[in-house]
Each structure stands twice: as structure tokens, then as C-alpha cells.
C-alpha positions in Angstrom: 5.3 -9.6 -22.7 5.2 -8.7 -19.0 2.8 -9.7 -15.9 2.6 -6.7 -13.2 0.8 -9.0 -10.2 -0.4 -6.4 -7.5 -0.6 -7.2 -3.6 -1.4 -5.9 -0.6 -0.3 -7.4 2.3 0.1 -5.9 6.0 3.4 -5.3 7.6 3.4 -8.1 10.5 2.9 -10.6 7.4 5.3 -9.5 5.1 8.0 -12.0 6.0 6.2 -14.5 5.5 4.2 -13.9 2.4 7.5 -13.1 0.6 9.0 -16.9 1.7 5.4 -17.7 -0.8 6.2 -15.3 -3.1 9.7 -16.8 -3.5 8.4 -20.1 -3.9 5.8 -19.4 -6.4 8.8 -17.5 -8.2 10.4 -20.1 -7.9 7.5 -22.8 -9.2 7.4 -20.4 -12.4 10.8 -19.8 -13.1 11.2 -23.5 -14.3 8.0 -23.0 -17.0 8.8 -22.7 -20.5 9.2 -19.0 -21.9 9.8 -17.6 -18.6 12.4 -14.8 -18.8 12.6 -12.8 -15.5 10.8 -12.0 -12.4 11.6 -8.8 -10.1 9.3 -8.0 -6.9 9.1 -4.5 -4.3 7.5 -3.1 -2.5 5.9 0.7 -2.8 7.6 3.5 -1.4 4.5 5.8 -0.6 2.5 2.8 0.8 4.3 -0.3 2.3 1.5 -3.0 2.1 1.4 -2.9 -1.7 3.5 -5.2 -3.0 4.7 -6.3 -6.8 5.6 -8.7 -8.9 6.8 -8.0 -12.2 7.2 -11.3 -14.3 8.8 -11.5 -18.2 7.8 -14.2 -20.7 8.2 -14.5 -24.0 4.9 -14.6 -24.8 1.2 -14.7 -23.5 1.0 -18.2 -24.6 3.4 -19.7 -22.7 2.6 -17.4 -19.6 -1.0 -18.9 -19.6 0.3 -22.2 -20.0 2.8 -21.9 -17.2 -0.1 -21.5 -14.9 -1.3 -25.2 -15.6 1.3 -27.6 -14.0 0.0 -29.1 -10.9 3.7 -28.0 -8.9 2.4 -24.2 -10.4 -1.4 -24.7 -9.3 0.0 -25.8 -6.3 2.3 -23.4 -5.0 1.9 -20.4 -6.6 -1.4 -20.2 -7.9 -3.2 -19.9 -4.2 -0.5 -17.2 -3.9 -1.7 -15.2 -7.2 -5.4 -15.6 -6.2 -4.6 -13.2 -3.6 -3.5 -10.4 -5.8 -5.5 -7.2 -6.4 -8.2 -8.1 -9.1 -7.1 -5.6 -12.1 -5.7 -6.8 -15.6 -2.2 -8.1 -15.3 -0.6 -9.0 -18.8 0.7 -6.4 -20.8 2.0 -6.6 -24.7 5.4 -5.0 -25.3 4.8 -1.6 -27.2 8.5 -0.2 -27.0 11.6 -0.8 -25.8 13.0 2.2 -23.8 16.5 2.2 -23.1 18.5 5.0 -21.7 
């Protein structure tokens, strides 16, 4: 399953909001059933930035959220995402 975390964010704080980001990455990347994590930032519109996480399942995603090292570094990050559904089920595997 996947986690496409939305964010705008102006340009003068960029710079610093991605030293959070990679923190919070970071933070997650040691939580059990975490696979990847990928971030960027839109082409058409330069505040909006993503983060694309993999996990191997929802389970584990929620759970990752629970640690106190998660709630404290990157959960204040995540509450400042754009409020919209962000877990999606794998349907298909597409592969050039």
C-alpha cells in the first residue's frame, strides 16, 4: 500500500521544511513494514510538495504513527499536510 501526503509550503520556507521532512522520513523509515519513501515538488506549482511513502500494509502504516520518536518528529510535520485521504490499496502493478 502507498501514502501520497500533500503539502504546500511557500518558497522562502522550503529549505527548511524539507530538513523536517527528512527527519520525519527519517523517524519512519525505522517503523516496521516500511518499504520506501520518495518526495518532489510540482512542476506547474512550486509550493506543493509530496511525499510518497510504501508500506507493506495499512496495519503497520497506522501503527508506525504511534511511537513517541514518530509522534514527535514527524507527526507535527504531517498535521500540516493538505487535509484529503492519503492511503491508497495497491490495485495493479504497472511496469513498463
Amino acid at each position: 500500500m502507498f501514502v501520497v501526503i500533500r503539502f504546500r509550503v511557500v518558497e522562502g520556507e522550503q529549505a527548511e521544511f524539507a530538513s523536517r521532512l527528512e527527519a520525519a522520513v527519517d523517524v519512519l523509515r525505522k517503523q516496521k513494514g516500511f518499504v520506501a519513501a520518495q518526495t518532489g515538488r510540482n512542476v506547474d506549482d512550486p509550493e506543493l510538495i509530496a511525499l510518497n511513502l510504501e508500506w507493506d500494509s495499512i496495519g503497520n502504516y497506522r501503527r508506525a504513527l504511534s511511537p513517541y520518536e514518530v509522534k514527535l518528529t514527524a507527526v507535527p510535520l504531517l498535521s500540516q499536510a493538505i487535509d484529503e485521504p492519503t492511503a491508497y490499496e495497491d490495485l495493479a502493478e504497472l511496469l513498463p
